[in-house]
Each structure stands twice: as C-alpha cells, then as structure tokens.
N, CA, C and O atoms as a GROMACS GRO file, in nm:
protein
  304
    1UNK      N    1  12.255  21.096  14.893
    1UNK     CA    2  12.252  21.176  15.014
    1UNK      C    3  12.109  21.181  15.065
    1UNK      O    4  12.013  21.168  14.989
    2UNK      N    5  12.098  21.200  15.188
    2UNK     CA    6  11.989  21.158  15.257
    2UNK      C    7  11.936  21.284  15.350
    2UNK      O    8  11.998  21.317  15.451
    3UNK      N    9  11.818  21.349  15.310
    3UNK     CA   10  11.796  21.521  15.412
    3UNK      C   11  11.680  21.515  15.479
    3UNK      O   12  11.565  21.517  15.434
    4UNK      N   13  11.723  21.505  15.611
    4UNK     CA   14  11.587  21.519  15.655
    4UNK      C   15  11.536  21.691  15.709
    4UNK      O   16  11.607  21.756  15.786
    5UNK      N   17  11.407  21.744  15.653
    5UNK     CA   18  11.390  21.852  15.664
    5UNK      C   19  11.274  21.889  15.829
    5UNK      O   20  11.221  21.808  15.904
    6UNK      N   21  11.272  22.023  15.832
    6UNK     CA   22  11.156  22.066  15.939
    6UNK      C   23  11.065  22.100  15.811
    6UNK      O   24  11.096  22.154  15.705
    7UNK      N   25  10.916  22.040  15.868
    7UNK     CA   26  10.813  22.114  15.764
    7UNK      C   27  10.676  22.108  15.911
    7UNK      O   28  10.671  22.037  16.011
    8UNK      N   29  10.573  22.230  15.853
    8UNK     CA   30  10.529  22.291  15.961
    8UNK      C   31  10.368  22.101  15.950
    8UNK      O   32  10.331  22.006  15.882
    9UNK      N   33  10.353  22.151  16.033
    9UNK     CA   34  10.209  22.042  16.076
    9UNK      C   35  10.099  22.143  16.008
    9UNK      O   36  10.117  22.255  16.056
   10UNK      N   37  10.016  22.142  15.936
   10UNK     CA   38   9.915  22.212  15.883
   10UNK      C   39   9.751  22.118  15.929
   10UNK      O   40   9.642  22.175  15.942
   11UNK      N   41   9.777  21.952  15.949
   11UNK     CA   42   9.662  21.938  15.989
   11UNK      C   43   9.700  21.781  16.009
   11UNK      O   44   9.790  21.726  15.947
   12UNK      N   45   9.604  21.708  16.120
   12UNK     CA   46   9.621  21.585  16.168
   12UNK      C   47   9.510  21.512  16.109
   12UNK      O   48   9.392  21.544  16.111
   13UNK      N   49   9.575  21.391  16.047
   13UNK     CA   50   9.458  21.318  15.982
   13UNK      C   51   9.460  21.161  16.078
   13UNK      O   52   9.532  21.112  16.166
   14UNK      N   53   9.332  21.121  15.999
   14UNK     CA   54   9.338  20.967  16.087
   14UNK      C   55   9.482  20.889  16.053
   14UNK      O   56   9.573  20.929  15.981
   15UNK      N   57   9.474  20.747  16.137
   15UNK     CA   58   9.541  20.677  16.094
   15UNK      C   59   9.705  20.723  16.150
   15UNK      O   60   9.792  20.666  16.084
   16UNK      N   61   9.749  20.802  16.242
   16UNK     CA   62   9.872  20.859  16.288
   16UNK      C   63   9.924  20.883  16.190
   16UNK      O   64  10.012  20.807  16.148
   17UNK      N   65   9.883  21.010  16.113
   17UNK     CA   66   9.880  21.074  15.980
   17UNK      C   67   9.871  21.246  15.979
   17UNK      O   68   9.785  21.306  16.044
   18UNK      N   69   9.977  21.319  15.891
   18UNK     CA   70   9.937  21.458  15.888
   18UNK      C   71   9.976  21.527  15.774
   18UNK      O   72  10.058  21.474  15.699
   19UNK      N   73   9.924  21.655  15.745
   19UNK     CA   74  10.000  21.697  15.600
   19UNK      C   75  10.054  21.825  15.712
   19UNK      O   76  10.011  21.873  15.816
   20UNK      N   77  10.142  21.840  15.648
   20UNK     CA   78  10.284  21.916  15.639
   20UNK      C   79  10.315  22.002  15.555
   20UNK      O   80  10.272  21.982  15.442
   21UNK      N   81  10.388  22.110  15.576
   21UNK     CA   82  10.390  22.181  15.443
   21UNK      C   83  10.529  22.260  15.453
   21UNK      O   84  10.576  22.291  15.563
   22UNK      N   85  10.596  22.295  15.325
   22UNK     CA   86  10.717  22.318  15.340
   22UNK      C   87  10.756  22.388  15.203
   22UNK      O   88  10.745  22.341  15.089
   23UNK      N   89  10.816  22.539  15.251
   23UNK     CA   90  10.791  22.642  15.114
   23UNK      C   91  10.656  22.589  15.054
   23UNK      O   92  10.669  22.490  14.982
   24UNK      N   93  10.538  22.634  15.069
   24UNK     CA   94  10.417  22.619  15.031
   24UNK      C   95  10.422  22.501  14.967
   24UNK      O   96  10.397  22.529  14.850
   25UNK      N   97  10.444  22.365  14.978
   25UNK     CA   98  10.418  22.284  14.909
   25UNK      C   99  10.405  22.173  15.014
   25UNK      O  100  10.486  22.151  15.105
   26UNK      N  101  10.284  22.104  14.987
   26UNK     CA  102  10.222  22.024  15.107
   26UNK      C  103  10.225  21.857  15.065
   26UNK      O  104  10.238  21.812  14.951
   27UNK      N  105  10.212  21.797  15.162
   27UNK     CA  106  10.234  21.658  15.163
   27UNK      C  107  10.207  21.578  15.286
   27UNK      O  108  10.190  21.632  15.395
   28UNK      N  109  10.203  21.423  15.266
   28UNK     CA  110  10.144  21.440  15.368
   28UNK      C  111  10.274  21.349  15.474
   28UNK      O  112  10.374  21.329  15.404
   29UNK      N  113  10.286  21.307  15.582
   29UNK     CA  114  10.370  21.187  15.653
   29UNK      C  115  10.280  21.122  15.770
   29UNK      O  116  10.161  21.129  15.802
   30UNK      N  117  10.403  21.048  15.824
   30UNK     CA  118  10.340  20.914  15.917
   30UNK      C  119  10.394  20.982  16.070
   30UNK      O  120  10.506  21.026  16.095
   31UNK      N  121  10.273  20.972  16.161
   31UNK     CA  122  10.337  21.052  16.312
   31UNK      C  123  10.358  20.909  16.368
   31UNK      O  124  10.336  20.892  16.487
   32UNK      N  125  10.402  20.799  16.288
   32UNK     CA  126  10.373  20.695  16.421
   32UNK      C  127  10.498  20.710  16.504
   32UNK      O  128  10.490  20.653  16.612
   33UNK      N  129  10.621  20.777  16.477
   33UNK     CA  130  10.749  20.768  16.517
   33UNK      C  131  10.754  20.903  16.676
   33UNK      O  132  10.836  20.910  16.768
   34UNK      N  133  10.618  20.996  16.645
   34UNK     CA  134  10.658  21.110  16.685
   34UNK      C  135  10.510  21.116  16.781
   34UNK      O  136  10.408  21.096  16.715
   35UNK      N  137  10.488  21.143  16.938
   35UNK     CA  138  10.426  21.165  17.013
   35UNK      C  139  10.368  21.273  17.044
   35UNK      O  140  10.456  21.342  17.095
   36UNK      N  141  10.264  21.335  17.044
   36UNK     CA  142  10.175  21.438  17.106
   36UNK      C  143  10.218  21.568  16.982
   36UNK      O  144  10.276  21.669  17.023
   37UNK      N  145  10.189  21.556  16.853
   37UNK     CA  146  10.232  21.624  16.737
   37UNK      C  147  10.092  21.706  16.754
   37UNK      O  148   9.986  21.651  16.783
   38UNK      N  149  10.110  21.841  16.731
   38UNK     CA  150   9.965  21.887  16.737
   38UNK      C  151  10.010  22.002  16.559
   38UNK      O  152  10.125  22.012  16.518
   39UNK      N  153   9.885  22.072  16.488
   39UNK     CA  154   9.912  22.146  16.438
   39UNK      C  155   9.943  22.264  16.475
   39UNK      O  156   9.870  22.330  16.549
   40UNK      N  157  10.064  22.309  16.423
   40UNK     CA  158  10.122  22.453  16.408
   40UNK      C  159  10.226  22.385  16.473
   40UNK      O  160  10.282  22.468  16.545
   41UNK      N  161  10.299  22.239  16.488
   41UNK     CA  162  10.440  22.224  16.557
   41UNK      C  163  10.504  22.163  16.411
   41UNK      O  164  10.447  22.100  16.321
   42UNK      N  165  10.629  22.204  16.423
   42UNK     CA  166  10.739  22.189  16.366
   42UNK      C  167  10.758  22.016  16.370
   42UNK      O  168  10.750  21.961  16.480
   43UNK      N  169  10.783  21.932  16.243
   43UNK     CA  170  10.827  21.788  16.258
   43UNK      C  171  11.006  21.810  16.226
   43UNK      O  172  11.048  21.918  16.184
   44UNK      N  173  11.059  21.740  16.243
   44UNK     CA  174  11.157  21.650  16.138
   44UNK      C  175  11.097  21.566  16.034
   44UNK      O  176  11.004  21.494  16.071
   45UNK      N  177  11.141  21.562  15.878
   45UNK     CA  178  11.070  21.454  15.825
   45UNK      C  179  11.150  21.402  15.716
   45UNK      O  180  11.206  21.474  15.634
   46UNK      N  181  11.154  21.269  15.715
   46UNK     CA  182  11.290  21.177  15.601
   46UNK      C  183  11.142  21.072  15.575
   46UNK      O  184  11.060  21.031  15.657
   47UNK      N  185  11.150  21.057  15.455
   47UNK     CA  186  11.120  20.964  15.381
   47UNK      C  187  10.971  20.946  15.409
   47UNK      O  188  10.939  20.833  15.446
   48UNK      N  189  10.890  21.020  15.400
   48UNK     CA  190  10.765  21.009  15.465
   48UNK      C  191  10.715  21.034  15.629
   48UNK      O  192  10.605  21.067  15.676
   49UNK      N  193  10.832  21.008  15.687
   49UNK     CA  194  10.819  21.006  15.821
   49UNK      C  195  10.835  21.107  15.920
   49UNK      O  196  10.946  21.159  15.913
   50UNK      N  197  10.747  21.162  16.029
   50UNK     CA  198  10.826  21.255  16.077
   50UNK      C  199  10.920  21.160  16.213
   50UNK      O  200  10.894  21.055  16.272
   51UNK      N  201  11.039  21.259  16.220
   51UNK     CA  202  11.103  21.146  16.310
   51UNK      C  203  11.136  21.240  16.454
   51UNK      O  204  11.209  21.196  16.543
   52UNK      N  205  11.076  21.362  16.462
   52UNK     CA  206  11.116  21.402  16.590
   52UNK      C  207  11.023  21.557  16.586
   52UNK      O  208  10.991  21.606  16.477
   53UNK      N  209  10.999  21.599  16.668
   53UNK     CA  210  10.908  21.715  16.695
   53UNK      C  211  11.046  21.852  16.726
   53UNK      O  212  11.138  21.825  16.803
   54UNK      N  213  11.039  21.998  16.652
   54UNK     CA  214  11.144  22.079  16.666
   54UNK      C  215  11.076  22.228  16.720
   54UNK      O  216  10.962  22.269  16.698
   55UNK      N  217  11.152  22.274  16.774
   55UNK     CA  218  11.065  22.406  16.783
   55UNK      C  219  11.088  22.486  16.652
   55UNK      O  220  11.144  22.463  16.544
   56UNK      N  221  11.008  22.613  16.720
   56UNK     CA  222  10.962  22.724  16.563
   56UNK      C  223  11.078  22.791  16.575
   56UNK      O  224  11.073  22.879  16.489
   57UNK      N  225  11.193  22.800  16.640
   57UNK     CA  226  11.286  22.948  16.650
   57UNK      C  227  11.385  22.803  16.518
   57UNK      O  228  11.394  22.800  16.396
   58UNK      N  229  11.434  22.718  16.619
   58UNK     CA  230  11.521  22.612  16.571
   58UNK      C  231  11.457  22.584  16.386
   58UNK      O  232  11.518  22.648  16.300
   59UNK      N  233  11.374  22.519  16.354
   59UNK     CA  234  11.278  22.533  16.225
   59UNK      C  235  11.339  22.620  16.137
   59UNK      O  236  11.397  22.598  16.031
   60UNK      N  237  11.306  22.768  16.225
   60UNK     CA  238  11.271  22.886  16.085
   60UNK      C  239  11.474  22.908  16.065
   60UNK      O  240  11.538  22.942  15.965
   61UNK      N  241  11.512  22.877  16.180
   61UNK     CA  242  11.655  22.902  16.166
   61UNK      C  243  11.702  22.810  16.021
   61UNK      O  244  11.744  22.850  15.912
   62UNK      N  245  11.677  22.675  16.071
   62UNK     CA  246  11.710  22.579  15.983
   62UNK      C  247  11.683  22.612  15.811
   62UNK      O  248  11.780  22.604  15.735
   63UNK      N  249  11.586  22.639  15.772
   63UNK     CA  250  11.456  22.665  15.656
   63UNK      C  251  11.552  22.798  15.636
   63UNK      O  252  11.591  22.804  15.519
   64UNK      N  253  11.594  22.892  15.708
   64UNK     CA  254  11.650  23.000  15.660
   64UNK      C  255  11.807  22.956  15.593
   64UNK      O  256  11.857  23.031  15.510
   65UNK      N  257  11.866  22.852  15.630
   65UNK     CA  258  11.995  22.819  15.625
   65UNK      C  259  11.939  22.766  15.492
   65UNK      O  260  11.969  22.828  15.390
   66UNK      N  261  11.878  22.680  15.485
   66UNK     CA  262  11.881  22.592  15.356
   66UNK      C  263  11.830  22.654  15.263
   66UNK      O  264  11.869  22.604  15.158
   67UNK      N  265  11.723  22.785  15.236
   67UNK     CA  266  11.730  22.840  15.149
   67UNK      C  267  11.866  22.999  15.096
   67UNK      O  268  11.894  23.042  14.984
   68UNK      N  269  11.899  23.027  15.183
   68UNK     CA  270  12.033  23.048  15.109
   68UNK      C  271  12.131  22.951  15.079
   68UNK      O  272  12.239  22.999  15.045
   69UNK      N  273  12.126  22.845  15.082
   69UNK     CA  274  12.225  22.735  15.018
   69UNK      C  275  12.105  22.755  14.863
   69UNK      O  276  12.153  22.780  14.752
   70UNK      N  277  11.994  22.744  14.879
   70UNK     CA  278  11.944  22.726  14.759
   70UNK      C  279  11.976  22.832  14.656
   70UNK      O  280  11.953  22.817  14.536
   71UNK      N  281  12.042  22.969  14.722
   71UNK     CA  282  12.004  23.082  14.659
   71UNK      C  283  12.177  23.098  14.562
   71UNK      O  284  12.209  23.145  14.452
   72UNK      N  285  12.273  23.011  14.707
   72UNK     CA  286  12.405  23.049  14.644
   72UNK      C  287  12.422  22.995  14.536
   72UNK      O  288  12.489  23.042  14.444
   73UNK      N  289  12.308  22.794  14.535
   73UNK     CA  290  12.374  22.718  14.426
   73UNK      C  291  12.291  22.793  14.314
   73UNK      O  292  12.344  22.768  14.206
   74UNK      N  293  12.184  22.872  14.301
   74UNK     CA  294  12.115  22.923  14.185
   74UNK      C  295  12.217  22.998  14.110
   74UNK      O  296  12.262  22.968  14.000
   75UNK      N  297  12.257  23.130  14.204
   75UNK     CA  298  12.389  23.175  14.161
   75UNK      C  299  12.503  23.185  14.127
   75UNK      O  300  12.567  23.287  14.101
   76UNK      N  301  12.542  23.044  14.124
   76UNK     CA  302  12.663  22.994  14.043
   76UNK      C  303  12.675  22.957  13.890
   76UNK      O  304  12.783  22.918  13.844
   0.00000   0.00000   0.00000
C-alpha cells in the first residue's frame, strides 16, 4: 500500500530541495514536481517527493484523521 502524506515545509534548501516535518520528525524531499513552495506551506509527499502544494485547514484536517486511525489501531 502506497500513502501519500501532508507534512509542513520547515525550510528550502538548494537544489529544488526542502525538509519537511511531520509529527516532529523531519526529512527531507524533492520540490521539482511542485511550484512556488515557500516555508510554512503544506506539501503532499510519496516517496521522497512532494507532489502537490495543500492548504493548512485541509493538512491539519487530514493529520487529524490519520492520527486517530493511529490511536484506534493502538487500541485494539
């Protein structure tokens, strides 16, 4: 199975390059897919890549959904 997540832009590096961060854990991806990415915007990101720019309401919605999936499967 294949997930692509929202993780926030924390900083733009050379090379159409940025780290990202997602539940405090940072990393970095490739903006070559994604146009006018600035920090503090929301990516899409699969496999290294970000593949589309999201807003912050849409994001935190998303990030809220997937950690109660995380919370139900803990609780089983």
């Amino acid at each position: 199975m294949c997930l692509a997540v929202p993780a926030l832009v924390t900083a733009l590096l050379p090379d159409d390059r940025a780290t990202v961060s997602l539940g405090g854990v940072t990393s970095t991806c490739s903006l070559e897919l994604v146009e006018d990415v600035a920090v503090g915007d929301y990516v899409i990101v699969h496999v290294g890549y970000a593949l589309s720019r999201l807003d912050a309401g849409e994001a935190e919605r998303t990030l809220a959904l997937l950690a109660e999936v995380a919370d139900a499967e803990a609780a089983a």
